[in-house]
N, C-alpha and C positions, 0 to 999 in steps of 0.2 A: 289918420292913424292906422298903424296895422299891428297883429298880434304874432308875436315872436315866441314861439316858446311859450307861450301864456301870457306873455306880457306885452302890455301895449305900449309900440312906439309908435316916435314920428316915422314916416316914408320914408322922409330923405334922411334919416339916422340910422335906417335899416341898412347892414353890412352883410354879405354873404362874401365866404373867403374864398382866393381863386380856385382852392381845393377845394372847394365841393363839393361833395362827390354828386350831387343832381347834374351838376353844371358842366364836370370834368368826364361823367362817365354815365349821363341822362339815369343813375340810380333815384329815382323819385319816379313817384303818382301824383295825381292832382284830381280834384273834384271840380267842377266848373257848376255852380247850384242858384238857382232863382230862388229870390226874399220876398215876397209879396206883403207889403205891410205888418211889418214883424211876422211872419207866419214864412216859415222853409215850405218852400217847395218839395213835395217827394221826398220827403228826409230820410225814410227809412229805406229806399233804394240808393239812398246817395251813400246813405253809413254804412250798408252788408256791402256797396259794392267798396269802397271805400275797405273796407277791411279785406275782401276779397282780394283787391287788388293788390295791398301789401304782405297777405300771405305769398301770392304768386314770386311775389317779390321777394321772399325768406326774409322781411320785415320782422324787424321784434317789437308788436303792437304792445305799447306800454299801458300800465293795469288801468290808467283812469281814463282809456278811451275808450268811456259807455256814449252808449247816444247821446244820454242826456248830459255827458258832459261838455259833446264835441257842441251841440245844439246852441249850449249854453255861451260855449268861447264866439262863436257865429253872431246869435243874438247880442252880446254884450259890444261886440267893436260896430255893429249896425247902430247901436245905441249910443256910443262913444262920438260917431262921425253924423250924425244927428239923421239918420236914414229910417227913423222908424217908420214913417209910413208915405218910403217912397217904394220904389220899384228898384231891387239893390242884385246885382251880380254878383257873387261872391267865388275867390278862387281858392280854395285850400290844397296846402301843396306841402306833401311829405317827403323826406328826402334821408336817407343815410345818414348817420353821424362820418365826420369824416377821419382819413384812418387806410391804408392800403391802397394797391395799386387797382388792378381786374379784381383782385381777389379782394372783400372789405375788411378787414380788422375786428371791426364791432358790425353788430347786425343793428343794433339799438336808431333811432329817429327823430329828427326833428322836423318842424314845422313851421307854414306861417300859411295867413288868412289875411287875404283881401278885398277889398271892397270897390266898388263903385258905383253910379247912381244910373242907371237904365231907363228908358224914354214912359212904356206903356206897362200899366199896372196891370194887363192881362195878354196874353196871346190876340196880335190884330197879323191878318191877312196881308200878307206885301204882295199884292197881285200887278208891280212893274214887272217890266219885260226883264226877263232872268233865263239865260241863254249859258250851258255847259259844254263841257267835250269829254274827251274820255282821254285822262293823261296817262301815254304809255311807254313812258321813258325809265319807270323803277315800279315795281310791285310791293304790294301790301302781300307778308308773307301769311299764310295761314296758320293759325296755332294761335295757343294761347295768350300769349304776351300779348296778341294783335289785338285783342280782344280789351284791353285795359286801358285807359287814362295814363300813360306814361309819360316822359320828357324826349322820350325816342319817335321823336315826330319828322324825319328829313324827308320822307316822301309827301308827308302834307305840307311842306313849307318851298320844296322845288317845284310842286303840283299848283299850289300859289302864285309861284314866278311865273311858269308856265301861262296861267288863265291870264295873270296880270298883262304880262308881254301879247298876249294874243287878244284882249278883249271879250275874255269871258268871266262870266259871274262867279263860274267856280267848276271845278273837275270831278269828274266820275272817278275812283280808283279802281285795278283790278289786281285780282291775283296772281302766281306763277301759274295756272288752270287759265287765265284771261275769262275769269269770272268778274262780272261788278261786284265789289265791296262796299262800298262806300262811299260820301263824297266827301267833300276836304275837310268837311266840320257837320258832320252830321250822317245820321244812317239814310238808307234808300229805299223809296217806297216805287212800288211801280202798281197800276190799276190797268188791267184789261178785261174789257165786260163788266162782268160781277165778280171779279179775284181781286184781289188787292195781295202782291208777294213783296216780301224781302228778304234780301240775304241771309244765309242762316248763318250763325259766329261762327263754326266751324268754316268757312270759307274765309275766317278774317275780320269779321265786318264786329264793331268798336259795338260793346255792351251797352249801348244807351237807354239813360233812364226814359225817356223819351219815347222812345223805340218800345219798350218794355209797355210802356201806358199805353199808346197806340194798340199795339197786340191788343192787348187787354179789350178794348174798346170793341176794336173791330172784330174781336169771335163771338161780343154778345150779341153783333147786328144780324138780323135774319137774312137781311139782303145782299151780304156779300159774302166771298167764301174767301179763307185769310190762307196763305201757304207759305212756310219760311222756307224756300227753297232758291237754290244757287239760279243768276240771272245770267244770262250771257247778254255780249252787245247788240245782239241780231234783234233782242226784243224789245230795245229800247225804240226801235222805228214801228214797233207794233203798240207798245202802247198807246193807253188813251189819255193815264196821266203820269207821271211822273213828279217827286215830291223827295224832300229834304225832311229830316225830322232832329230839332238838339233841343237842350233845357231853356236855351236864349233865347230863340225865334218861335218855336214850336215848331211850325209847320212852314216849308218857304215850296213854293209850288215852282215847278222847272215850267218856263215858256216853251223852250225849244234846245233839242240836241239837233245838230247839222240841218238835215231839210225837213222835218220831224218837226211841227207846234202842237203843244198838249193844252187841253182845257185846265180845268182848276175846280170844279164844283164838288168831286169828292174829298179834297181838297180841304175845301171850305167848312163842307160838313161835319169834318175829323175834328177841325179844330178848333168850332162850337161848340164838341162835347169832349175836347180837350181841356179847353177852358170850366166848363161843367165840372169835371172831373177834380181840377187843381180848388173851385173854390173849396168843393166838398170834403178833398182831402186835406 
């Protein structure tokens, strides 16, 4: 089952028309949220960015999206698809009502909320061999929008082809600056000595709740020192580790960029008290 509009259908009876407008003109946001045995993950970053998002958008957030109602439509179709106490991915995805060409007709929104069932009830380490490059065929533009959960994804879905055709795990993106941003599905952590930096949003790089936790984490530890500042490619062969961060994996530790292998042990460390972090929150 999935929730349309507030109401739950089957999958295969769910209809989106060719018009719209998420689909014809990428006008839609989307949350990508971990369920850990009835209990949301992050909920309260997922909802302000979530709202965030669709003001950027000149969305017209409609009056009964409190947390606690959005919380509740979540929980209820987890409960529906009998997921209470597994490990559940949830996608919510806002989109225009449809209506106009560039320009939209109505500002007003619809919605739907999906579900599926995910392996491990907590953040576990994938310390296999996980080898990247830096795809530089299209830029991730700096500004705003870059910064949000949108359907305007063509540089992380050619950036995909790319790693696929080449035999890589997954791609570095960078700016029109040929800054690191990002990588295809997830923010970028880079550890040298006792720093631990990542890109700061204004350079582009995707608002992650994730990202956001991490920070958090790492300005309380005495032993490293955290900098959200812009990376270039030069430093990628200086670092000692290099790391992925989204709400699905947690933490996926990079092996190796070109002749460059990186350890994993801060790594590891992050995301024992990432884990810490989510049962407590």
């Amino acid at each position: 089952m999935i929730n349309f509009n507030g109401t739950l259908i089957e999958e295969d009876k769910a209809k989106l028309s060719i018009t719209n407008r998420g689909y014809a003109y990428g006008d839609s946001v989307f949350e990508t949220i971990r369920v850990i045995n009835g209990k949301v993950m992050f909920w309260e970053d997922h909802y302000f960015r979530l709202m965030a998002s669709m003001r950027i958008m000149r969305m017209e957030i409609p009056n009964q999206f409190s947390p606690e109602f959005l919380e509740e439509e979540i929980l209820s179709l987890i409960k529906e698809n009998n997921l209470e106490t597994k490990s559940v991915r949830v996608k919510f995805s806002v989109f225009r009502k449809e209506g106009g060409l560039y320009t939209p007709e109505v500002r007003d929104i619809e919605y739907f909320i999906l579900t599926s069932e995910i392996k491990n009830s907590f953040y576990v380490l994938n310390d296999d061999f996980y080898e990247v490059e830096l795809f530089k065929d299209h830029y991730v533009t700096k500004g705003l929008l870059s910064t949000i959960k949108s359907n305007n994804k063509a540089v992380n879905v050619l950036g995909g082809i790319f790693a696929n055709e080449n035999d890589y795990d997954n791609c570095l993106l960078i700016n029109e600056n040929k800054s690191i941003v990002e990588a295809l599905n997830g923010n970028l952590f880079l550890v040298k000595g006792n720093t631990i930096k990542t890109p700061p949003l204004t350079d582009g790089a995707l608002n992650g709740i994730t990202r956001k936790q991490l920070i958090s984490i790492i300005k309380k530890l005495q032993e490293y020192k955290f900098e959200e500042k812009s990376i270039s490619p030069f430093e990628l062969q200086k670092a000692d580790e290099l790391f992925i961060s989204n709400v699905i994996v947690g933490i996926q530790p990079i092996s190796k960029y070109r002749k460059k292998e990186y350890k994993n042990s801060i790594a590891r460390d992050l995301l024992a008290k990432l884990n810490a972090k989510a049962r407590l929150g």
